[in-house]
C-alpha positions in Angstrom: 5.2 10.4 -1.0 5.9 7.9 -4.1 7.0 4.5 -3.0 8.0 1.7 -6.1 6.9 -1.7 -4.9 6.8 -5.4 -5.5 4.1 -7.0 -4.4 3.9 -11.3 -4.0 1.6 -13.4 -3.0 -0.5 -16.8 -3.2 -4.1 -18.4 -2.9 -4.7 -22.1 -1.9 -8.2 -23.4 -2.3 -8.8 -24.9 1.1 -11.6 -26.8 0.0 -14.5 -26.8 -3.1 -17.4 -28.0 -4.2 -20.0 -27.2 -7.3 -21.4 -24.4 -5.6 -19.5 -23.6 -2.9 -15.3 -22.8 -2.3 -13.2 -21.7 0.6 -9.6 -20.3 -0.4 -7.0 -18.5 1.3 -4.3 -16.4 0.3 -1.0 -14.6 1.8 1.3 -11.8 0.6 4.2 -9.7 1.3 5.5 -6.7 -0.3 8.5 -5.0 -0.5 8.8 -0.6 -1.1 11.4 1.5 -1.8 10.3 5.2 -0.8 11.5 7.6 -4.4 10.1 11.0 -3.3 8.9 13.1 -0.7 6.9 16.4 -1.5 5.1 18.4 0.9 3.8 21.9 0.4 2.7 24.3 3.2 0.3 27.5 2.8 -0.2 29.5 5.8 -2.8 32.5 5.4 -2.4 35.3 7.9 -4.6 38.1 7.1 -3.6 39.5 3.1 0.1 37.3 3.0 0.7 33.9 2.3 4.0 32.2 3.6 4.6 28.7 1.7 6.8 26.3 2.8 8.4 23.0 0.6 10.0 20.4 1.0 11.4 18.1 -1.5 13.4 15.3 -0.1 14.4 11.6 -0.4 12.9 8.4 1.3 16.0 6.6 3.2 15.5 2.5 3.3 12.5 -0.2 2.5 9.3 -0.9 3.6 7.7 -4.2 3.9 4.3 -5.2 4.3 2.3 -7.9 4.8 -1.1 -9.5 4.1 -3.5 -12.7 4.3 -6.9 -13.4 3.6 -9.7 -16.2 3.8 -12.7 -16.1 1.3 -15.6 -18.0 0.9 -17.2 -18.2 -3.3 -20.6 -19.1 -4.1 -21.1 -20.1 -7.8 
């Protein structure tokens, strides 16, 4: 599968000091599905029967992410 997409996000620093630095961030992503290619080989004794298919990706996708870190300098 081959998806194109867009990724945003942003980091706050919570709080920081000389040595030490709390931050936290958030994202979201958007993905629009291009392709989808799956191949199939099935062995049964000497022959080999394959099996494709080559097909579009209907709609979007979103995702989304956060995160809280801690840096030590």
């Amino acid at each position: 599968m081959h998806y194109l997409g867009i990724p945003v996000a942003a980091l706050v620093t919570v709080w920081n000091s000389k040595k030490f630095g709390i931050y936290a961030s958030a994202g979201a992503m958007l993905e629009k599905g291009i392709r989808s290619f799956y191949e199939q080989n099935v062995y049964i004794g000497n022959q080999i029967t394959t099996t494709t298919a080559d097909t579009n990706i209907d709609g979007l996708q979103w995702s989304l992410n956060s995160s809280l870190g801690a840096k030590y300098s």
